[in-house]
DOGU-540574 format. One record per residue (C-alpha): residue in three letters; x, y, z. Coordinates in pm, whole numbers, plus 50000, padded with zeros to 5 digits. Layout:
N
+------+-------+-------+-------+
| code |     x |     y |     z |
+------+-------+-------+-------+
|  ala |     X |     Y |     Z |
...
+------+-------+-------+-------+
//
This chain:
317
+------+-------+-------+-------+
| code |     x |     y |     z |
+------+-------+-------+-------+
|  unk | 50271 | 49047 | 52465 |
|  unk | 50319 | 48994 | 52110 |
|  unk | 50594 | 48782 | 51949 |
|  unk | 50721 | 48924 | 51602 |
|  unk | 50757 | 48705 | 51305 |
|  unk | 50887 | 48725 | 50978 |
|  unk | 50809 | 48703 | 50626 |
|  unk | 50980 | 48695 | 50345 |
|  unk | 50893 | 48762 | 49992 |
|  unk | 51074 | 48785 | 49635 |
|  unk | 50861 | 49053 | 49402 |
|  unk | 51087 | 49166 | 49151 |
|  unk | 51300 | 49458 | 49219 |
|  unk | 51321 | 49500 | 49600 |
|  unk | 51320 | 49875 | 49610 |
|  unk | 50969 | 49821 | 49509 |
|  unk | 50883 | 49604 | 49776 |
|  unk | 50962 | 49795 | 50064 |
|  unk | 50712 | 50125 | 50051 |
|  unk | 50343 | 49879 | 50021 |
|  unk | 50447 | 49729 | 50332 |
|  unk | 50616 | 50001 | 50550 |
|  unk | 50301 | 50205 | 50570 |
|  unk | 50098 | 49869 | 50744 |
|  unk | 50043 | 49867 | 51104 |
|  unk | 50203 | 49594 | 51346 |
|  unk | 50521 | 49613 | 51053 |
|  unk | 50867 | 49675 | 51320 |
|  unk | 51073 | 49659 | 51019 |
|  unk | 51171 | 49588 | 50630 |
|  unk | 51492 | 49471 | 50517 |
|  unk | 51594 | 49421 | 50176 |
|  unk | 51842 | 49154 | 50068 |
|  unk | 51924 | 48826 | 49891 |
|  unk | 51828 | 48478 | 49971 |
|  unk | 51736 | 48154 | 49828 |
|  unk | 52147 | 48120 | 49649 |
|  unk | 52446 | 47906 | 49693 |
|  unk | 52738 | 48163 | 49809 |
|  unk | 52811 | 48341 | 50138 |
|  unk | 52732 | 48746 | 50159 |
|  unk | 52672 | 48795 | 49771 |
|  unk | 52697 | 49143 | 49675 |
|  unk | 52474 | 49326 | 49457 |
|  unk | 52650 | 49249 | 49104 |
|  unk | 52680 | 48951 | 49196 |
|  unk | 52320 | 48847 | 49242 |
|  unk | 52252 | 49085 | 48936 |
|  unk | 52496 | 48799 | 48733 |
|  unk | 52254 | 48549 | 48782 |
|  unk | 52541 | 48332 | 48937 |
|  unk | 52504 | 48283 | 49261 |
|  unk | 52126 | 48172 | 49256 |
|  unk | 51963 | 48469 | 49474 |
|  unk | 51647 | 48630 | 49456 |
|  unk | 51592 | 48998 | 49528 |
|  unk | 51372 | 49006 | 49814 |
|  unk | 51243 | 49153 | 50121 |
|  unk | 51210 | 49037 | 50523 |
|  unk | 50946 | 49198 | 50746 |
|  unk | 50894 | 49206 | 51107 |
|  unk | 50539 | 49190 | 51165 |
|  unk | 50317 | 49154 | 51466 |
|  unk | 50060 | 48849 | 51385 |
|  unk | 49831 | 49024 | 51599 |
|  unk | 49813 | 49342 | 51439 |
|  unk | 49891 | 49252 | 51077 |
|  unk | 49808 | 48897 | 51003 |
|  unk | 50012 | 48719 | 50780 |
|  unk | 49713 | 48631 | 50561 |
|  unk | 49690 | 49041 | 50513 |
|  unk | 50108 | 49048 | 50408 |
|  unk | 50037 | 48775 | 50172 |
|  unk | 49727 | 48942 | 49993 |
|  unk | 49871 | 49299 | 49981 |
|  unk | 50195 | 49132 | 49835 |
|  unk | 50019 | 48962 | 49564 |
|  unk | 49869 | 49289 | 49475 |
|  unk | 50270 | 49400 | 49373 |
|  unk | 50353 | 49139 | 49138 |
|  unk | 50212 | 49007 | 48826 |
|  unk | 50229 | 48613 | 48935 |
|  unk | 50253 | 48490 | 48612 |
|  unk | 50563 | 48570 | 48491 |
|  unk | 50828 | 48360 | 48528 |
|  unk | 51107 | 48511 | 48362 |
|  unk | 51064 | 48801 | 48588 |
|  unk | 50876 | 49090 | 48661 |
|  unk | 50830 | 49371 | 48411 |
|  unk | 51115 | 49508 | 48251 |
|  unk | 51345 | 49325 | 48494 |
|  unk | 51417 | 48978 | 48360 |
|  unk | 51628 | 48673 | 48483 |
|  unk | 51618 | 48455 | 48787 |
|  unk | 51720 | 48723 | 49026 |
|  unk | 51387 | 48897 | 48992 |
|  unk | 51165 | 48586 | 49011 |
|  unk | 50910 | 48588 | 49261 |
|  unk | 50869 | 48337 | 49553 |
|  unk | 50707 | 48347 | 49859 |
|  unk | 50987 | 48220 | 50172 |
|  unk | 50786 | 48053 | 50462 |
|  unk | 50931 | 48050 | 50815 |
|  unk | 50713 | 47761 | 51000 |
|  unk | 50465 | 47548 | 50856 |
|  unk | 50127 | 47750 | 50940 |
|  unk | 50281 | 48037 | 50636 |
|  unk | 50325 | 47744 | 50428 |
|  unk | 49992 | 47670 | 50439 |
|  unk | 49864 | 47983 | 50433 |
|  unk | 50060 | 48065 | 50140 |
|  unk | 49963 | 47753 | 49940 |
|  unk | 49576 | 47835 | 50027 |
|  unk | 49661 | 48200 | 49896 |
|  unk | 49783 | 48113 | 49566 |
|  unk | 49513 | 47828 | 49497 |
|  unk | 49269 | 48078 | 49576 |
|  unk | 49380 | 48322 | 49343 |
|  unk | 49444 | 48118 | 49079 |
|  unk | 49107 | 47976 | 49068 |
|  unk | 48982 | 48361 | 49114 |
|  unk | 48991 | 48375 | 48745 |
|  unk | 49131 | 48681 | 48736 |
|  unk | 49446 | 48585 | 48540 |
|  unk | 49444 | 48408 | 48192 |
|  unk | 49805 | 48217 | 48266 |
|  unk | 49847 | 48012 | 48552 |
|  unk | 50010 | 48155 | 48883 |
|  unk | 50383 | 48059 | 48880 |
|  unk | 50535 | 48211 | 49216 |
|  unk | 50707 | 47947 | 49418 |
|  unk | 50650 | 47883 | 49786 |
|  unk | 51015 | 47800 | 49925 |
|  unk | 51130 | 47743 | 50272 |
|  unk | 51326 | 48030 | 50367 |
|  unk | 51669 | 47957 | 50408 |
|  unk | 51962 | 48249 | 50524 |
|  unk | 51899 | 48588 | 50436 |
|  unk | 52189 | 48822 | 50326 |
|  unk | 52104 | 49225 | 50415 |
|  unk | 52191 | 49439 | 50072 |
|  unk | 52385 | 49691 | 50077 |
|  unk | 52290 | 50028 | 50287 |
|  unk | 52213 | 50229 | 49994 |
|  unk | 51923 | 49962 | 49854 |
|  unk | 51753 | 49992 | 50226 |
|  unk | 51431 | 50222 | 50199 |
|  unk | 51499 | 50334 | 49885 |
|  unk | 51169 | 50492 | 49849 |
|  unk | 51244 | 50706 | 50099 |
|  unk | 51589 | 50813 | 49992 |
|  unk | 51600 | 50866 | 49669 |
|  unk | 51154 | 50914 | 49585 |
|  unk | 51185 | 51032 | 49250 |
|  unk | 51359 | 50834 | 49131 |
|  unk | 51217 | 50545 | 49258 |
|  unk | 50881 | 50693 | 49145 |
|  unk | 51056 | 50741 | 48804 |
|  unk | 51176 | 50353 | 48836 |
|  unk | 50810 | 50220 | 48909 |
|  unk | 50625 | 50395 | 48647 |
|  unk | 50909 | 50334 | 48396 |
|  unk | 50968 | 49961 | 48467 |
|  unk | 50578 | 49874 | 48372 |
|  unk | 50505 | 49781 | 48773 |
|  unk | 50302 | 50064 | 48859 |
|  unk | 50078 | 50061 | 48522 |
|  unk | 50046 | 49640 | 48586 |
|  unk | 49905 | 49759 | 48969 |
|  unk | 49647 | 50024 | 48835 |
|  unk | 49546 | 49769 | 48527 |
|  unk | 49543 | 49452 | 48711 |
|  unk | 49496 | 49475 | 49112 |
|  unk | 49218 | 49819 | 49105 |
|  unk | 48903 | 49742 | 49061 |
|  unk | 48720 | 50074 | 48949 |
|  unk | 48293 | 50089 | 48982 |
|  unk | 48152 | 50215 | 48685 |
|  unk | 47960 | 50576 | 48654 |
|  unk | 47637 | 50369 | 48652 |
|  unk | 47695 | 50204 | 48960 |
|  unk | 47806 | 50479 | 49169 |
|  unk | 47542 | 50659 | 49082 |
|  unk | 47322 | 50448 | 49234 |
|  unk | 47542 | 50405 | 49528 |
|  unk | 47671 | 50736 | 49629 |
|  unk | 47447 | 51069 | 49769 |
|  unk | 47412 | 51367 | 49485 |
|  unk | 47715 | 51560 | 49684 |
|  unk | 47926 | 51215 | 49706 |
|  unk | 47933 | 51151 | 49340 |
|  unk | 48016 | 51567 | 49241 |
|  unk | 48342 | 51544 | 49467 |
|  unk | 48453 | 51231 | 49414 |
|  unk | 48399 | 51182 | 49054 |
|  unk | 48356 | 51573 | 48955 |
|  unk | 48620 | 51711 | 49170 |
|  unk | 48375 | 51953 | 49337 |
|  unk | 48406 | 52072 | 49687 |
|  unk | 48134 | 52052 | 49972 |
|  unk | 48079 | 52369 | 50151 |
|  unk | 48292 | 52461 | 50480 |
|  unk | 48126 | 52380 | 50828 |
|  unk | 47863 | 52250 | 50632 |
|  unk | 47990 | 51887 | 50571 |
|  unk | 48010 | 51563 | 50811 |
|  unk | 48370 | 51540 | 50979 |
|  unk | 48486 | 51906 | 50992 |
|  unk | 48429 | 51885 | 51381 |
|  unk | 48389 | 51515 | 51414 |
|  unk | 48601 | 51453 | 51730 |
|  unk | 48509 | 51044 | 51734 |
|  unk | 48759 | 50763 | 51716 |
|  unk | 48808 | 50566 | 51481 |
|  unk | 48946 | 50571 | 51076 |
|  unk | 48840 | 50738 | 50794 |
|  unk | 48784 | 50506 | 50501 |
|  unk | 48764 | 50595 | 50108 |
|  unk | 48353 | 50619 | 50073 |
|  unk | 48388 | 50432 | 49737 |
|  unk | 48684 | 50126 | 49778 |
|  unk | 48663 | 50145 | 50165 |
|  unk | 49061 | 50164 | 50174 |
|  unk | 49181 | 50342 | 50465 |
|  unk | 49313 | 50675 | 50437 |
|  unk | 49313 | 50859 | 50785 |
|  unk | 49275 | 50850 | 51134 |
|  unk | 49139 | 51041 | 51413 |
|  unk | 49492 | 51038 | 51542 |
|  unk | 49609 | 51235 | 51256 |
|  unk | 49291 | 51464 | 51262 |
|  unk | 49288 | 51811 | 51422 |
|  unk | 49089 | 52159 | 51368 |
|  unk | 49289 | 52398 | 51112 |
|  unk | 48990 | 52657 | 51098 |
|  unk | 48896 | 52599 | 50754 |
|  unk | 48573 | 52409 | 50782 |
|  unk | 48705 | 52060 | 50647 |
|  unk | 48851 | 51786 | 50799 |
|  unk | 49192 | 51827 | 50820 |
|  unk | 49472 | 51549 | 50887 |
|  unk | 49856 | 51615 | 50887 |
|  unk | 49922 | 51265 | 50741 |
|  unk | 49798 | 50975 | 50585 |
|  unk | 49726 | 50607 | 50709 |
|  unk | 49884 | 50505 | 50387 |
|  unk | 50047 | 50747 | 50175 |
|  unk | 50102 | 50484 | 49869 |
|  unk | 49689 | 50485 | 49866 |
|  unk | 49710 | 50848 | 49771 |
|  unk | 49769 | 51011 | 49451 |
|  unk | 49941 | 51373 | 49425 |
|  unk | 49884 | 51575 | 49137 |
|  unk | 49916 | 51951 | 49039 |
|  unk | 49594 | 52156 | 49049 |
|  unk | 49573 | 52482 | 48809 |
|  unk | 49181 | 52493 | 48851 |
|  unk | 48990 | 52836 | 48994 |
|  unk | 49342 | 53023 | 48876 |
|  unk | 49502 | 52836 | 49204 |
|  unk | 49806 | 52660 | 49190 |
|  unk | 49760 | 52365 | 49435 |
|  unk | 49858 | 51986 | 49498 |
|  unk | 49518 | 51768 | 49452 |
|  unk | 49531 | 51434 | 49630 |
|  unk | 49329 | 51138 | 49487 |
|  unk | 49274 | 50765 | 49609 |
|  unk | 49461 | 50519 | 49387 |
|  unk | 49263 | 50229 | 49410 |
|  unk | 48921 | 50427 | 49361 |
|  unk | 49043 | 50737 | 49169 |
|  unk | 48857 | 50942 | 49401 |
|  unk | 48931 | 51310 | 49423 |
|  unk | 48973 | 51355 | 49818 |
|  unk | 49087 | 51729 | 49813 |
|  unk | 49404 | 51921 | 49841 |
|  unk | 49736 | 51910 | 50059 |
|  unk | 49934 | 52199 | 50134 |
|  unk | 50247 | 52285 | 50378 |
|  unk | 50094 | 52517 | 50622 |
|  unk | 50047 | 52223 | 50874 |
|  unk | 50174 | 52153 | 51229 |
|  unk | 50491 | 52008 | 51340 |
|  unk | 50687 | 51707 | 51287 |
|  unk | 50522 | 51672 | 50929 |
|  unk | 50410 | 52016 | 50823 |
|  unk | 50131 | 51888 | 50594 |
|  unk | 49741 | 51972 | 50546 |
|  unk | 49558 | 51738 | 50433 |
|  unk | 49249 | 51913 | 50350 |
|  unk | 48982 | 51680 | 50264 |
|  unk | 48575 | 51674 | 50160 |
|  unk | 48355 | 51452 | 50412 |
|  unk | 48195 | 51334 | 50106 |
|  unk | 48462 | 51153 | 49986 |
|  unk | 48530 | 50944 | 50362 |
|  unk | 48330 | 50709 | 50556 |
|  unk | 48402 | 50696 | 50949 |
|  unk | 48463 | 50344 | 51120 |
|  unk | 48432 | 50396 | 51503 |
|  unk | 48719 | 50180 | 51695 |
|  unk | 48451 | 49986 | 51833 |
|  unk | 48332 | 49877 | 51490 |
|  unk | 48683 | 49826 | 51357 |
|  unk | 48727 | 49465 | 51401 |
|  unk | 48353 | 49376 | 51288 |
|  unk | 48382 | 49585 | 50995 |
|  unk | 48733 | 49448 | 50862 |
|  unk | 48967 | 49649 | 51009 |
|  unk | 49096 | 49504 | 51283 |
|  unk | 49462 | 49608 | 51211 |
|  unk | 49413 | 49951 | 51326 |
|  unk | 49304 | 49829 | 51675 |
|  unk | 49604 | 49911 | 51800 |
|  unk | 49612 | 50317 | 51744 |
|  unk | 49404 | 50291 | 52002 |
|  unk | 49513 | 50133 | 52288 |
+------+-------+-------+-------+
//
């Protein structure tokens, strides 16, 4: 049986910590708070003051087995810009530093390894300047700072895009092929949907009636964006899922092509155009995710751990 750990990790602005990770496999749970001060049960303001020594941050529950800690540490440099040290974005002062908290030794470790290997990666101009800090007592924030994603989503979406964060992500951690390349890369139908926005004929495509387990991968990044778990027959001739692996991997946007009035979904890291979503699904979620096979590529749960994603393993036992 697996033992859960945790990890803990200052990024800025907690609410914008929470959503990367709470869409991971193997994550039990995500608490934000303050650590790293001098005084007992700080309260918001007061970490906000700069006088009690606290960083925002976050504590996960993970399972090691499903979602390594190496994984937490490289999806949580992918929030930050490590090379500010005054901050992050347009939140500045010491509460919004970033630090990574290690529990036992082995994170230490793993942690210092991470950030020498990044900073050598080149792919920064100023030196990485996130501390790695023993983690010392962590103080829960209060109740309306937990999951604020969820709670309050446009707002928080609002927040992210406002703050500089999210345009940092898309600049900085998405790496985007060229026209050239995937041209080269991708099939004559692949490129027209994902990079034209075209759609593939119903029951005429791969994965409409593909009953096999496994995941279903972004054909360009290989992020994952579905699973046969999620997949089931809604008559139209596409694959259809009513929810996403990771929903902060997809892109909503509003769709006035063809005279329709429809909700396009994209992949972030790729900007991909997947297909559409609409609310005609099944119960608990309601959604259809209507997407092209030639945007996907299938990974069989046999191949999962060979082919990198070994995290999902456990959808399937």
């Amino acid at each position: 049986m697996s033992q859960y750990e945790y990890a803990t990790f200052a990024g800025g602005c907690f609410w914008c910590m929470v959503e990367p990770f709470d869409q991971q496999p193997g994550i039990k749970e995500i608490i934000s708070g303050y650590t790293g001060g001098h005084t007992e049960n700080p309260t918001y303001e007061e970490v906000c003051s700069e006088l009690t020594g606290h960083y925002e941050a976050v504590q996960i529950t993970f399972d090691p087995v499903v979602f390594p800690y190496q994984k937490l540490l490289q999806l949580y440099w992918q929030q930050i810009d490590p090379t500010d040290a005054g901050g992050q974005f347009n939140d500045r002062g010491s509460s919004y530093r970033t630090a990574i908290f290690y529990h036992h030794e082995e994170q230490r470790k793993l942690a210092e390894a991470s950030k020498d290997k990044l900073d050598k990666s080149g792919r920064f101009k100023h030196p990485i300047v996130t501390e790695i800090l023993p983690a010392g007592v962590f103080y829960q924030a209060e109740e309306k700072h937990q999951y604020y994603y969820k709670k309050i989503p446009f707002h928080y979406n609002l927040y992210k895009e406002g703050s500089g964060r999210a345009k940092f992500i898309r600049e900085n951690w998405r790496t985007r092929k060229s026209d050239e390349v995937l041209l080269q890369e991708l099939t004559p139908i692949q490129y027209e949907v994902t990079r034209n926005n075209a759609t593939e004929p119903p029951f005429q495509n791969a994965f409409w009636n593909h009953t096999e387990d496994g995941i279903y991968v972004d054909v360009i990044s290989g992020e994952p964006l579905f699973s046969s778990r999620d997949k089931y027959d809604a008559g139209c001739g596409w694959p259809s899922f009513t929810k996403p692996l990771r929903k902060n991997e997809l892109e909503e946007r509003f769709d006035t092509s063809h005279g329709l009035r429809r909700i396009e979904v994209r992949a972030k890291t790729s900007d991909s155009h997947l297909g559409h979503v609409f609310d005609d699904g099944p119960e608990p979620y309601g959604s259809r995710y209507c997407i092209n096979s030639a945007a996907l590529r299938f990974i069989p749960k046999e191949r999962l751990e060979e082919d990198g994603y070994g995290e999902f393993k456990a959808l399937f036992t």
